[in-house]
Backbone as a chain_set.jsonl record, in Angstrom:
{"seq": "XXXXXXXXXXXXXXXXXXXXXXXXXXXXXXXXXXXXXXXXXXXXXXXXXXXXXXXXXXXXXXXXXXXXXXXXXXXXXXXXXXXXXXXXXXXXXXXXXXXXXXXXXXXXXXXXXXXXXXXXXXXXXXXXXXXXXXXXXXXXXXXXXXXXXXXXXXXXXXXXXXXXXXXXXXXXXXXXX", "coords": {"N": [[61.173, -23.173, 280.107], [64.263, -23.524, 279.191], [66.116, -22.475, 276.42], [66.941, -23.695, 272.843], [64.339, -25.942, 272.517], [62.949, -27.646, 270.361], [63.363, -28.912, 267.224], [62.377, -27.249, 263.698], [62.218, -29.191, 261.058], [62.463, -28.785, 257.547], [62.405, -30.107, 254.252], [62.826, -28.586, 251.238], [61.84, -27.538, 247.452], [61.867, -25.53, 245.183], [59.255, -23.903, 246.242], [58.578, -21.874, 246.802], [56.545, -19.741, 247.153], [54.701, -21.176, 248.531], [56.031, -22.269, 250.471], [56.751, -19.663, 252.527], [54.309, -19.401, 253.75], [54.319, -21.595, 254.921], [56.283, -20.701, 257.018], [55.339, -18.365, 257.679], [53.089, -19.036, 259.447], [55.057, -20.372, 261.753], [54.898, -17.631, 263.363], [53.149, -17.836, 265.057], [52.95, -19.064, 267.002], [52.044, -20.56, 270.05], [54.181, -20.602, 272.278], [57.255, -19.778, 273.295], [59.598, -17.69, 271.143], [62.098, -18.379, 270.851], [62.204, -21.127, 271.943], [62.331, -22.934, 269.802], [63.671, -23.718, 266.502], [64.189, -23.241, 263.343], [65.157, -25.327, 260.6], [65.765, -24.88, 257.546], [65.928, -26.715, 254.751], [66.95, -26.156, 251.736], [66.874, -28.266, 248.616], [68.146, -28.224, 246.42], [66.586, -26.505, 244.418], [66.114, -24.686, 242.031], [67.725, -21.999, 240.229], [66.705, -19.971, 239.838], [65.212, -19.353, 241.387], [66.065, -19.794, 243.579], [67.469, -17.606, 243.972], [65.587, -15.725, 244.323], [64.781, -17.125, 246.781], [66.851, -16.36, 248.493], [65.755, -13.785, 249.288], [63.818, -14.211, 250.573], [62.411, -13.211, 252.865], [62.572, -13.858, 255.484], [61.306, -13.78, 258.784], [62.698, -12.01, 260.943], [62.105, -12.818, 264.13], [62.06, -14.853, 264.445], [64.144, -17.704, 264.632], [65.821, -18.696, 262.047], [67.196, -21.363, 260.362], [69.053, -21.584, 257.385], [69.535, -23.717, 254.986], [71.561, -25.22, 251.833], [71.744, -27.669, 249.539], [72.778, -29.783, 247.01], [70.996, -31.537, 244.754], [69.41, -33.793, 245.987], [67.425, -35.295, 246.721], [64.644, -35.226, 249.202], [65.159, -37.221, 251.813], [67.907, -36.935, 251.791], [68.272, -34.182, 252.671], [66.496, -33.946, 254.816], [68.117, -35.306, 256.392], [70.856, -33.625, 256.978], [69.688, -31.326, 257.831], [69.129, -32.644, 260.405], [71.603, -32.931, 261.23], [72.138, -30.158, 261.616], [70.082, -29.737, 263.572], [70.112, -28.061, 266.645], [67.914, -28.642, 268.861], [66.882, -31.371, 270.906], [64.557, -32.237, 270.917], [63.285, -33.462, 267.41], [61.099, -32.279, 265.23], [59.341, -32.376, 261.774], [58.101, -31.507, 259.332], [56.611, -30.735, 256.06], [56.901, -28.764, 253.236], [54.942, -27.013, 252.466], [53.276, -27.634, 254.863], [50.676, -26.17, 256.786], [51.528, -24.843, 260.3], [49.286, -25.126, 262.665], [48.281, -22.896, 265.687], [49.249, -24.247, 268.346], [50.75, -26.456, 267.508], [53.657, -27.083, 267.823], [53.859, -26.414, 270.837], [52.029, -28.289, 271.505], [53.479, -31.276, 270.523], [55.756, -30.675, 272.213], [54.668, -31.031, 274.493], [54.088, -33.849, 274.168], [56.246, -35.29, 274.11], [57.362, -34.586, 276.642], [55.744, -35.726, 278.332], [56.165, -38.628, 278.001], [59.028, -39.805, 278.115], [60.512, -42.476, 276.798], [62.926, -42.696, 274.07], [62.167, -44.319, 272.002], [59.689, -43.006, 271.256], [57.7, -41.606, 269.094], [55.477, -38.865, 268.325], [52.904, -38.337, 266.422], [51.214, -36.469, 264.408], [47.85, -34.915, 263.482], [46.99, -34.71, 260.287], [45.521, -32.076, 258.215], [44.009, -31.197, 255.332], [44.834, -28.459, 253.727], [42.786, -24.816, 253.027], [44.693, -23.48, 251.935], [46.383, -24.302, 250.667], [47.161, -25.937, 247.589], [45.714, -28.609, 245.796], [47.28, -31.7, 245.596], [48.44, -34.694, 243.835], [49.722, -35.978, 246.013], [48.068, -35.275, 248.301], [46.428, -37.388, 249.219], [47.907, -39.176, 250.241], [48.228, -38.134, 253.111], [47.15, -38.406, 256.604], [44.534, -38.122, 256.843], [41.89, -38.676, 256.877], [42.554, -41.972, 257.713], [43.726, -41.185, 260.145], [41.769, -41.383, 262.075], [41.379, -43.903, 262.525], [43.637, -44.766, 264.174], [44.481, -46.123, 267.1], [44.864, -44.541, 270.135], [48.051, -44.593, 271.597], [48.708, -47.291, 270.896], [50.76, -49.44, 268.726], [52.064, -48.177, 265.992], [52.857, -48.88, 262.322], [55.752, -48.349, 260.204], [54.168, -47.136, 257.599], [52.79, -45.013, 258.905], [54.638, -43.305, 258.775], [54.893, -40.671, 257.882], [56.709, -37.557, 257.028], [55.018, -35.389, 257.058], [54.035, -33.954, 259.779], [55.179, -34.977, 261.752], [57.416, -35.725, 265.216], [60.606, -36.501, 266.734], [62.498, -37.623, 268.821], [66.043, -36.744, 269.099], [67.974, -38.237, 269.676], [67.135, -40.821, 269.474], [67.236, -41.071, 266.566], [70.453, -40.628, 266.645], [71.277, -42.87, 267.372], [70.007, -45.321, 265.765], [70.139, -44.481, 263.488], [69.453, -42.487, 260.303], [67.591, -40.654, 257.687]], "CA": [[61.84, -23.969, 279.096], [65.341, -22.341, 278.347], [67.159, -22.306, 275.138], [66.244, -24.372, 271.801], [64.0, -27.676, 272.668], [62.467, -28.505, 269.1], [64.221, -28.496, 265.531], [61.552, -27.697, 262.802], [63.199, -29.313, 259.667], [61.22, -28.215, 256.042], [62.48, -29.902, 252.711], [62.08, -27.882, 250.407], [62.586, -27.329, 246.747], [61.09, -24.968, 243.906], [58.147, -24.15, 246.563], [58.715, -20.13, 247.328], [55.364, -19.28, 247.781], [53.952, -21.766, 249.91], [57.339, -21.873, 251.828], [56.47, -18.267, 253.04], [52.926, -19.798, 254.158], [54.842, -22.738, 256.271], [57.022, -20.315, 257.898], [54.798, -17.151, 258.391], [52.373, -19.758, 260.692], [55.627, -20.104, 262.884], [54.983, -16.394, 263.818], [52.133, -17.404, 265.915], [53.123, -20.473, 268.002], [51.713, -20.306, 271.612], [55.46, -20.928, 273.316], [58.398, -18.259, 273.153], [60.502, -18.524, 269.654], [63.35, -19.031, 271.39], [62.437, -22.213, 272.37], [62.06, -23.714, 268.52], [64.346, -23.316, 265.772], [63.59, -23.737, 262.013], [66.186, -24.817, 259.504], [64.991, -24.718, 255.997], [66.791, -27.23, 253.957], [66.813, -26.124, 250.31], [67.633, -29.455, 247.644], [68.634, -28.293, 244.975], [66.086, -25.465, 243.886], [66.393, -23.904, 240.41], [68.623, -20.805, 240.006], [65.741, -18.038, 239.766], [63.791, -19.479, 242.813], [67.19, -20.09, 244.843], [68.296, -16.174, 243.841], [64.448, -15.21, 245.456], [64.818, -17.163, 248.249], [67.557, -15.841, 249.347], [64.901, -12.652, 249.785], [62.371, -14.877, 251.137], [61.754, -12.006, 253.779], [62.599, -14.784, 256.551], [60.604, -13.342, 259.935], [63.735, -11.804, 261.942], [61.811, -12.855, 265.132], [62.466, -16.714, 264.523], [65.502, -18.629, 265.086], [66.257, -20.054, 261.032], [68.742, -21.505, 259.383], [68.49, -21.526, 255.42], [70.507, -24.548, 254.204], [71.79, -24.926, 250.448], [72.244, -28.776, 249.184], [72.657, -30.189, 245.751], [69.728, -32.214, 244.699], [70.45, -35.164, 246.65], [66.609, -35.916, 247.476], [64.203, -34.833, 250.134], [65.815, -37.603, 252.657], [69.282, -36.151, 252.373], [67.455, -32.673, 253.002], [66.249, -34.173, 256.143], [69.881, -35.746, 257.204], [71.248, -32.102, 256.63], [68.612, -30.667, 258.759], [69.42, -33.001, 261.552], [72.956, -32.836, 261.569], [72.364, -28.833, 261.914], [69.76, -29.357, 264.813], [69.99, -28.113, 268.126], [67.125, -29.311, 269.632], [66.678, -32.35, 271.205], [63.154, -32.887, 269.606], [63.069, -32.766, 266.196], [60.38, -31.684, 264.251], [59.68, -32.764, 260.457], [57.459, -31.167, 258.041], [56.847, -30.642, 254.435], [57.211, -27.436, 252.895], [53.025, -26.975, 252.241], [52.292, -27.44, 255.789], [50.54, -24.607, 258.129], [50.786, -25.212, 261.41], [48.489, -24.456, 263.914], [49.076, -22.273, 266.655], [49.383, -25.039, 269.219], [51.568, -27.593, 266.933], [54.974, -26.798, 268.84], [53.416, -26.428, 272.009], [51.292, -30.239, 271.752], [54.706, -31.684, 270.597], [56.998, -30.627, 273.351], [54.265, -31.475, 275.607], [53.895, -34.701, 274.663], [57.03, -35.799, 274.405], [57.692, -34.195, 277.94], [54.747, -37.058, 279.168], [56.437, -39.5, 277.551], [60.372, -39.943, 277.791], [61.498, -42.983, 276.089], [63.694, -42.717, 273.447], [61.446, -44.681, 270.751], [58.726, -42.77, 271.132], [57.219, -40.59, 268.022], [54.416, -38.187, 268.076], [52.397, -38.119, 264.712], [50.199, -35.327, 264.594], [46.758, -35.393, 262.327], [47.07, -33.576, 259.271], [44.417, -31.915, 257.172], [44.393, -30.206, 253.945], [44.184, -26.619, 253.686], [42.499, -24.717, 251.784], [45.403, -22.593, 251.598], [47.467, -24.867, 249.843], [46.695, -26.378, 246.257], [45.905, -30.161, 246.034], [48.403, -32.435, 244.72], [48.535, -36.066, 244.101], [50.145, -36.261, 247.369], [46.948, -35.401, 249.223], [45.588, -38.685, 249.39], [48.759, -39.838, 251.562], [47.998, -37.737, 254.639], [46.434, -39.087, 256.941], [43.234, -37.357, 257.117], [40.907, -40.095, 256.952], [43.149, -42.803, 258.154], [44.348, -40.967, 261.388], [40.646, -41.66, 262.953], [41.666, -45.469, 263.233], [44.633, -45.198, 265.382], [44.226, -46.037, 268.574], [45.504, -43.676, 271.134], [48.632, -45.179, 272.188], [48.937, -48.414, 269.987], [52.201, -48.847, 267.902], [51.611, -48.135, 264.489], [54.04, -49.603, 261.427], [56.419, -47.764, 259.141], [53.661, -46.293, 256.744], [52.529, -43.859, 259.258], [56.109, -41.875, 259.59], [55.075, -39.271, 257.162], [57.187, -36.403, 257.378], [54.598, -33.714, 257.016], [53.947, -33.781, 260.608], [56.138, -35.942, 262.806], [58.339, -35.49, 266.005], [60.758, -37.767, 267.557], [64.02, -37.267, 269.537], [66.898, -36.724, 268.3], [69.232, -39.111, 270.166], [66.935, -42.178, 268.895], [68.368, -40.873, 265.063], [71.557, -40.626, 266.302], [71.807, -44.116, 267.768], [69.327, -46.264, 265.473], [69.8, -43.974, 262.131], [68.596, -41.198, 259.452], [66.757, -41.421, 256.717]], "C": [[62.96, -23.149, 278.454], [65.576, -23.034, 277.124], [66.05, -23.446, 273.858], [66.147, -26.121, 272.472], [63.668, -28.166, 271.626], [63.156, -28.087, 268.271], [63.361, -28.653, 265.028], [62.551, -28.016, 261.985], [62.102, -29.258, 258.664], [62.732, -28.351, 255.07], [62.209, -29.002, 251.988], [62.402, -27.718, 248.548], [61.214, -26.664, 245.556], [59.54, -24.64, 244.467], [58.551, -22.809, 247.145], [57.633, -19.708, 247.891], [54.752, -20.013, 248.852], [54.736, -21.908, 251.274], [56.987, -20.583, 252.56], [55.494, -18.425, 254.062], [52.84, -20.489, 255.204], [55.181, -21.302, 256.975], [56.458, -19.092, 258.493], [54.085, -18.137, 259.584], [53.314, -20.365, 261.803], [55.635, -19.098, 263.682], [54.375, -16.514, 265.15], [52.019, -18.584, 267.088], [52.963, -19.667, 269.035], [53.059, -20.505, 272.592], [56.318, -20.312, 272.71], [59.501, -18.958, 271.764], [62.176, -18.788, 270.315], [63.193, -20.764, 271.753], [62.266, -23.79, 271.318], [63.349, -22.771, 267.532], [63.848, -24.041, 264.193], [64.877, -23.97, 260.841], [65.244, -26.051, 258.401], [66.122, -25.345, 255.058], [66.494, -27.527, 252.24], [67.908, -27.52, 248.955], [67.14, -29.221, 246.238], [67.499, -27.53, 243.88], [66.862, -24.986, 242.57], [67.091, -22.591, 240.607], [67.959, -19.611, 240.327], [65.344, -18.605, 240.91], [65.149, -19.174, 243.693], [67.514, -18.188, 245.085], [66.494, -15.368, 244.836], [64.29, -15.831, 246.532], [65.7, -17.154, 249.002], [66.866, -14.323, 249.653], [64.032, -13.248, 249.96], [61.925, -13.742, 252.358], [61.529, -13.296, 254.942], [62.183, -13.997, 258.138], [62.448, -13.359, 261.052], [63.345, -12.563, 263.442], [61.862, -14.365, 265.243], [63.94, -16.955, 263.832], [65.57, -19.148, 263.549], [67.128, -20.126, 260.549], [68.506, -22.109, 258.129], [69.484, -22.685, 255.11], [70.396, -25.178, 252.937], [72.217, -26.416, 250.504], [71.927, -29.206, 247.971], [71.268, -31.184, 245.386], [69.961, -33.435, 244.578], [68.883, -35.82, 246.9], [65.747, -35.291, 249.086], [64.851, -35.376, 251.2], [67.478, -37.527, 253.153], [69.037, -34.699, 252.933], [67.475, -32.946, 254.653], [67.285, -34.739, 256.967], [70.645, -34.443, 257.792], [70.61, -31.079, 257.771], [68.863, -31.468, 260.223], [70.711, -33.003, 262.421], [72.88, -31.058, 261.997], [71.602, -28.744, 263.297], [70.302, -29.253, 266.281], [69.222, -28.436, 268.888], [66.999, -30.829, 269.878], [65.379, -33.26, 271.067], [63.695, -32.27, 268.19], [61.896, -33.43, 265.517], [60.145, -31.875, 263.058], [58.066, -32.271, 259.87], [57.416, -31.019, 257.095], [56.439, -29.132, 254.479], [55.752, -26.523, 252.681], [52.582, -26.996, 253.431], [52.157, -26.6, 256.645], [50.227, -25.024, 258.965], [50.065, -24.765, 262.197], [49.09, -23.783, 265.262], [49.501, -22.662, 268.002], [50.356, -26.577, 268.933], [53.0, -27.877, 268.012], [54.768, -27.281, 270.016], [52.994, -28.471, 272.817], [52.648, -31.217, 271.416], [55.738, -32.007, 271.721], [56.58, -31.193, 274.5], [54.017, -33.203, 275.93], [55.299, -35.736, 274.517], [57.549, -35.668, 276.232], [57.16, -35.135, 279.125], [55.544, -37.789, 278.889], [58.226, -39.854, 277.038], [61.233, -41.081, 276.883], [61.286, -42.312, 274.915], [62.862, -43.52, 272.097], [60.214, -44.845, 270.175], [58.364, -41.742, 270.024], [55.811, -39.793, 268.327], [53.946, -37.877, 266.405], [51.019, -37.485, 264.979], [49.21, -35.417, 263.133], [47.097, -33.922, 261.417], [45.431, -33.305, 258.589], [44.429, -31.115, 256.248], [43.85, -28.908, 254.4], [43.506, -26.165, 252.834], [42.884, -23.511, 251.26], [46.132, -22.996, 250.503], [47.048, -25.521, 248.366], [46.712, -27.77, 246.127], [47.085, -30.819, 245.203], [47.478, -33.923, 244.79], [49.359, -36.739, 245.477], [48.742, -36.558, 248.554], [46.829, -36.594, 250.126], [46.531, -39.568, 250.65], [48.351, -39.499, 252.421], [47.079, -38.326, 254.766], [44.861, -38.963, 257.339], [42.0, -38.182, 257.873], [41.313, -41.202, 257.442], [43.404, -42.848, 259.802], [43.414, -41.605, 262.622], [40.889, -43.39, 263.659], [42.942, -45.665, 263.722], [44.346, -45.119, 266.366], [45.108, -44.94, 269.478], [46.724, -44.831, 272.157], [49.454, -46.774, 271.878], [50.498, -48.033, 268.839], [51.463, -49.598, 266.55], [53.051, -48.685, 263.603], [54.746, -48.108, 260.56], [55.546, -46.859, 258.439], [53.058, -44.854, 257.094], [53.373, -43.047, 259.397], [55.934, -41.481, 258.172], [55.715, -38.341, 257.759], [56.514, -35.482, 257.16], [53.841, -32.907, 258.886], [53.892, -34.492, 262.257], [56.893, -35.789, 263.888], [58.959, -36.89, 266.724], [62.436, -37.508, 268.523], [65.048, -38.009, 269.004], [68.0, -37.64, 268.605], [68.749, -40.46, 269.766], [67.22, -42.212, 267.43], [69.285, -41.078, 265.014], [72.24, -42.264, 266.722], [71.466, -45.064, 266.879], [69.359, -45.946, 263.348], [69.055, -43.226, 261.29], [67.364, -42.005, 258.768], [67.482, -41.954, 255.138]], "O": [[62.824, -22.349, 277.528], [65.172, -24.182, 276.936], [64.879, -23.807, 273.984], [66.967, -26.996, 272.754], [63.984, -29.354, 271.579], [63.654, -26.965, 268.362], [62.839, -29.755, 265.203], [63.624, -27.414, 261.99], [60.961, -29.642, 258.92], [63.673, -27.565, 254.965], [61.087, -28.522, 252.147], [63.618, -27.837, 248.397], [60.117, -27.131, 245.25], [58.588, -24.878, 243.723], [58.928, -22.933, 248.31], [57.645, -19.303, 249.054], [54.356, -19.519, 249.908], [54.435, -21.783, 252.461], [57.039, -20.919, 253.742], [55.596, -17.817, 255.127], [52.021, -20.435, 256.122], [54.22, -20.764, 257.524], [56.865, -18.682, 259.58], [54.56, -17.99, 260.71], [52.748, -20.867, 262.774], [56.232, -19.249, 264.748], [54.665, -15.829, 266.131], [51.077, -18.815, 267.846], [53.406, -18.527, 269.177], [52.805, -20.553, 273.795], [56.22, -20.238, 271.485], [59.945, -20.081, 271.521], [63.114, -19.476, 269.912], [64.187, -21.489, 271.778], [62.152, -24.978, 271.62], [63.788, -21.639, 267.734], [63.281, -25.122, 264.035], [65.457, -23.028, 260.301], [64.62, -27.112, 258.394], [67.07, -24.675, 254.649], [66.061, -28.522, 251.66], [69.097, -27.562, 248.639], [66.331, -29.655, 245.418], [67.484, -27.86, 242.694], [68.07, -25.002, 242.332], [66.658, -22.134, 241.665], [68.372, -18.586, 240.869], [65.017, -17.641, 241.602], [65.124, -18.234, 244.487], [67.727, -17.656, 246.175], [66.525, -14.629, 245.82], [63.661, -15.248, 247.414], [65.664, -17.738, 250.085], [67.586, -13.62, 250.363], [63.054, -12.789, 249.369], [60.707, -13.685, 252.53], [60.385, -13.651, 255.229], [63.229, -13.58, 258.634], [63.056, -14.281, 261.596], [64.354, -12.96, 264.025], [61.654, -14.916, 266.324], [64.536, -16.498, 262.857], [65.332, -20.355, 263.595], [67.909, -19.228, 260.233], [67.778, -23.086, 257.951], [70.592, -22.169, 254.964], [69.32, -25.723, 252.691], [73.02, -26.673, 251.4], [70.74, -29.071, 247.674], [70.574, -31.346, 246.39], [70.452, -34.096, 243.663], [68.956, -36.976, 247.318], [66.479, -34.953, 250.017], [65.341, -34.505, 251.919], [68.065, -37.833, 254.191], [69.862, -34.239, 253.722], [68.18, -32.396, 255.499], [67.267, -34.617, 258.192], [70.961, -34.346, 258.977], [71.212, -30.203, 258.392], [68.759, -30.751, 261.219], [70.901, -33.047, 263.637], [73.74, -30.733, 262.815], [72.048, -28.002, 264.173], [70.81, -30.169, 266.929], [69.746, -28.637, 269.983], [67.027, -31.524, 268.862], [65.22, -34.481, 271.094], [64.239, -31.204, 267.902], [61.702, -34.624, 265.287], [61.165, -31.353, 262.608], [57.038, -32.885, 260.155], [58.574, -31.147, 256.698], [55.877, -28.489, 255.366], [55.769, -25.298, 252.802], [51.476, -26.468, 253.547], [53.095, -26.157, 257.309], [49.135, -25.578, 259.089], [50.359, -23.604, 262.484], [50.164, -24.098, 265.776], [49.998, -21.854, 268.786], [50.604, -27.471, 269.742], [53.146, -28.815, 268.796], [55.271, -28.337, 270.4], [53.309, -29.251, 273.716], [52.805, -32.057, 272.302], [56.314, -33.045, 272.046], [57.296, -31.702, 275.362], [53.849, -33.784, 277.002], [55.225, -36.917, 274.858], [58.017, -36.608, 276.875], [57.63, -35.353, 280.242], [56.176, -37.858, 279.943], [58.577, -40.093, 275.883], [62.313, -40.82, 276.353], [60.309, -41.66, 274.545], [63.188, -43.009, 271.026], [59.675, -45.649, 269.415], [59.034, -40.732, 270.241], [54.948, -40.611, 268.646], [54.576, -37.325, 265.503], [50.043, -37.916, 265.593], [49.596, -35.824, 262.037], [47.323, -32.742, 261.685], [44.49, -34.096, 258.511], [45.042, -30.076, 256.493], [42.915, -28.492, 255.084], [43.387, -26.798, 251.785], [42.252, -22.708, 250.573], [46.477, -22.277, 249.565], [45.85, -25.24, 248.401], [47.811, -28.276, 246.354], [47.644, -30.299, 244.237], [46.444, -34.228, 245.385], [49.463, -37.94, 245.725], [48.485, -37.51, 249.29], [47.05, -36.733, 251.329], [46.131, -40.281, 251.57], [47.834, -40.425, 253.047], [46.282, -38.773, 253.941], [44.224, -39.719, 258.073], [41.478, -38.216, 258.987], [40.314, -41.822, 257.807], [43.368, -43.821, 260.555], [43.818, -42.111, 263.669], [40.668, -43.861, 264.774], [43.38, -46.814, 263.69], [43.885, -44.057, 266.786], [46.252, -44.735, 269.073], [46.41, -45.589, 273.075], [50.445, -47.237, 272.442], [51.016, -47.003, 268.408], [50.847, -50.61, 266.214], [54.13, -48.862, 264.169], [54.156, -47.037, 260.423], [55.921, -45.687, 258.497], [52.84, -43.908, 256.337], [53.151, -42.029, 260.054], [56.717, -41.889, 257.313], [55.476, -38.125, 258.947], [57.146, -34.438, 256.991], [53.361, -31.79, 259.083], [53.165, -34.535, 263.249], [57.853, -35.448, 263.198], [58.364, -37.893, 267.118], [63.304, -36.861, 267.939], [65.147, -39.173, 268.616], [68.913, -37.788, 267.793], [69.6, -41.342, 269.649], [67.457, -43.322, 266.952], [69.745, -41.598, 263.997], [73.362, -42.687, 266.444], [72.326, -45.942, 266.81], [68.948, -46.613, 262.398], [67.845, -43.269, 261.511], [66.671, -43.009, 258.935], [66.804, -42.588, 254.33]]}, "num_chains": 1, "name": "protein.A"}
């Protein structure tokens, strides 16, 4: 698999520490970092966090790109992030999530089964108990994911972005977010 096939994209804003947490668990992906790229789209972070994460101690050994946008909204974050990708998957997470060391890998592979163009992979999430609960929680799909069928088309409410893939040429023909 030469050159960059997936774009991770990570919102992010006023989340330093757990940002560190997403991006160290890129260290350990089972498929060569060359073949993923991570850009980190910062909206509109506070002054002291923005001035430390520009020393976020970003892992030289992965491909990222740090991008700076006014606070336009997580879904301009993720516009921003797509317009910068190079990969032809892209990738969508939230800034809280650790992936597993096979996330990348199960992604590329199953898009690789599965070529059309308006196909999504939605990967099961589960809380950590790295991360600190929110009132978000309750969205993922934890408990929900068990009743999708394997293969069935699901509606709108399942395209969470905390752990989504879909190719990038059905964005550029059909639209962002």
């Amino acid at each position: 698999m030469p050159g960059i096939i997936l774009s991770v994209i990570i919102p992010t804003y006023n989340r330093e520490e757990i940002l560190k947490k997403c991006i160290n668990a890129f260290l350990i992906q089972n498929i060569p970092n060359e073949n993923f790229e991570i850009i980190i789209v910062d909206n509109g972070t506070d002054a002291a966090v923005v001035d430390s994460a520009s020393k976020l101690s970003l892992p030289s050994q992965l491909n990222i790109q740090y991008l700076k946008i006014p606070d336009k909204g997580a879904n301009r974050a993720r516009n921003k992030g797509i317009s910068a990708a190079k990969g032809r998957l892209l990738f969508f997470i939230n800034d809280d999530t650790i992936a597993s060391p096979e996330l990348i890998q199960e992604h590329i592979a199953w898009h690789g089964d599965n070529f059309s163009e308006n196909i999504a992979v939605l990967g099961k999430m589960q809380a950590s108990p790295d991360v600190e609960p929110t009132g978000f929680n309750k969205l993922h799909l934890d408990a929900n994911y068990r009743k999708i069928i394997s293969g069935a088309e699901i509606d709108w409410r399942y395209f969470f972005t905390c752990n989504i893939s879909v190719k990038k040429s059905f964005l550029e023909k059909f639209g962002t977010f």
